[in-house]
C-alpha positions as CSV (number, residue, x, y, z in Angstrom):
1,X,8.1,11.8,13.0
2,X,10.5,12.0,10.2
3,X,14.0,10.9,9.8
4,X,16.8,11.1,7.7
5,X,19.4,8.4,7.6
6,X,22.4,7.5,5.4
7,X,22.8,3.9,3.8
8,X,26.0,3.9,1.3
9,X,25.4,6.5,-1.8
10,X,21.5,6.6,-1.0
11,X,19.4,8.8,1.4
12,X,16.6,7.2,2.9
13,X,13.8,8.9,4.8
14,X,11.8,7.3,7.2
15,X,8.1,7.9,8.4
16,X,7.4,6.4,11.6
17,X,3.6,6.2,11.9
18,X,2.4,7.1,15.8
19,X,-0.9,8.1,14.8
20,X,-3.4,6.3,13.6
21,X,-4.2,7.0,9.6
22,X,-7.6,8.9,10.4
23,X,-5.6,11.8,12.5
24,X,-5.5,15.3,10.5
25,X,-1.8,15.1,11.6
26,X,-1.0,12.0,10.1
27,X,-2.4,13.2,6.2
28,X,-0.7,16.8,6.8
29,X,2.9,14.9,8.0
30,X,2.1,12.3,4.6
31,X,1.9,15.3,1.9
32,X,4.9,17.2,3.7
33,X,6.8,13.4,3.7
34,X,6.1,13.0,-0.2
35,X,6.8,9.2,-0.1
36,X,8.4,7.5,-3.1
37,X,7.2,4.2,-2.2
38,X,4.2,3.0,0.4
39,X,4.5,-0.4,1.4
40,X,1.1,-1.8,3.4
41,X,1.9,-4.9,5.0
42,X,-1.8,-6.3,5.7
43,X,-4.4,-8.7,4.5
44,X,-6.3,-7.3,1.7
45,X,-9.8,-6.4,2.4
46,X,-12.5,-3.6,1.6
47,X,-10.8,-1.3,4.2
48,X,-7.4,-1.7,3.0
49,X,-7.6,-0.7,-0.5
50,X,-10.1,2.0,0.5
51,X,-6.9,3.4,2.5
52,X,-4.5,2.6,-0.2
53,X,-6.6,4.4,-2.5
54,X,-6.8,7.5,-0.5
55,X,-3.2,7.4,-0.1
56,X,-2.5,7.4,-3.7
57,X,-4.9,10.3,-4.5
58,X,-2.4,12.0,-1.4
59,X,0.6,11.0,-2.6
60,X,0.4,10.5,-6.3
61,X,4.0,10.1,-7.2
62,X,4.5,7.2,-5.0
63,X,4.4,3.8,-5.7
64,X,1.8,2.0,-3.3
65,X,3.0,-1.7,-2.5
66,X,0.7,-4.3,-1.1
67,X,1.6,-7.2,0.4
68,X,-0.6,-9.8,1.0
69,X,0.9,-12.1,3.4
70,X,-2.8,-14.3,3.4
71,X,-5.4,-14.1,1.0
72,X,-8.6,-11.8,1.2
73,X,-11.3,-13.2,3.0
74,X,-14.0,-11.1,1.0
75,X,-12.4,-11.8,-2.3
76,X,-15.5,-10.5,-3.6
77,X,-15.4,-7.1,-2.0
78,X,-11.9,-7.0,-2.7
79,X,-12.6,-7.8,-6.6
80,X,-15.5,-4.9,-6.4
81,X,-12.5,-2.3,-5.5
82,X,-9.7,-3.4,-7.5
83,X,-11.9,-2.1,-10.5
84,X,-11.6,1.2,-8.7
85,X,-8.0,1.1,-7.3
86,X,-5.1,-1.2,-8.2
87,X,-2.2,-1.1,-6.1
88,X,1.2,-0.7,-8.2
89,X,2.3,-4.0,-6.8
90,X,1.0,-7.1,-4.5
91,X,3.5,-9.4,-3.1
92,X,2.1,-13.0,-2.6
93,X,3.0,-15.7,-0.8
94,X,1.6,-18.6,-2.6
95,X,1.1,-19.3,-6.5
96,X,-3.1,-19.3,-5.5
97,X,-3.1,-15.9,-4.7
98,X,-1.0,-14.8,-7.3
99,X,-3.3,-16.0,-9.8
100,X,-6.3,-14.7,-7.7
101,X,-5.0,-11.4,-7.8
102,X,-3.9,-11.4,-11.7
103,X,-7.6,-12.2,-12.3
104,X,-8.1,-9.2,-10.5
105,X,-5.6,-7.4,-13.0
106,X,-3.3,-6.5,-10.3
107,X,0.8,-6.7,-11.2
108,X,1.6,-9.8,-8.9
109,X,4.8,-11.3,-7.7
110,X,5.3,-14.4,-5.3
């Protein structure tokens, strides 16, 4: 479902997500949306960035936002796919993951 609101000078639009990110309705709504920023709020695994990465080939004007409230528990799996697909920004919680994901070359910021 999409919604328009008005905040001050700025329009915001708003995707509320019913259906689950497999459903043909849910990728057909997403290119009609045309997002300028997805924010994932999740802990980064295999799956995640998989997803992430399928949303940017989707939606390749907006800025995909990662926040990793806990680090990865694979952080080897999750190393193996940042080669393929860097999120434009992950949002930390502690300096350890931070550095984890800087060694990853992902833009970081606690």
């Amino acid at each position: 479902m999409l919604t328009d609101s008005n905040v001050g000078w700025k329009k915001i639009r708003l995707m509320e997500k019913r259906e689950k990110e497999k459903s043909r309705e849910f990728w057909r709504n997403l290119e009609d949306f045309e997002p300028d920023v997805i924010h994932c709020v999740l802990r980064p695994c295999a799956s995640v960035l998989i997803i992430l990465g399928l949303l940017k080939l989707k939606c390749k004007n907006s800025k995909i936002i990662l926040s990793a409230l806990q680090p990865p528990l694979n952080k080897r799996l999750v190393k193996i796919f940042t080669k393929f697909y860097k999120p434009d920004l992950v949002l930390v919680s502690s300096e350890r993951t931070r550095v984890l994901f800087e060694s990853y070359g992902c833009t970081s910021q606690m």
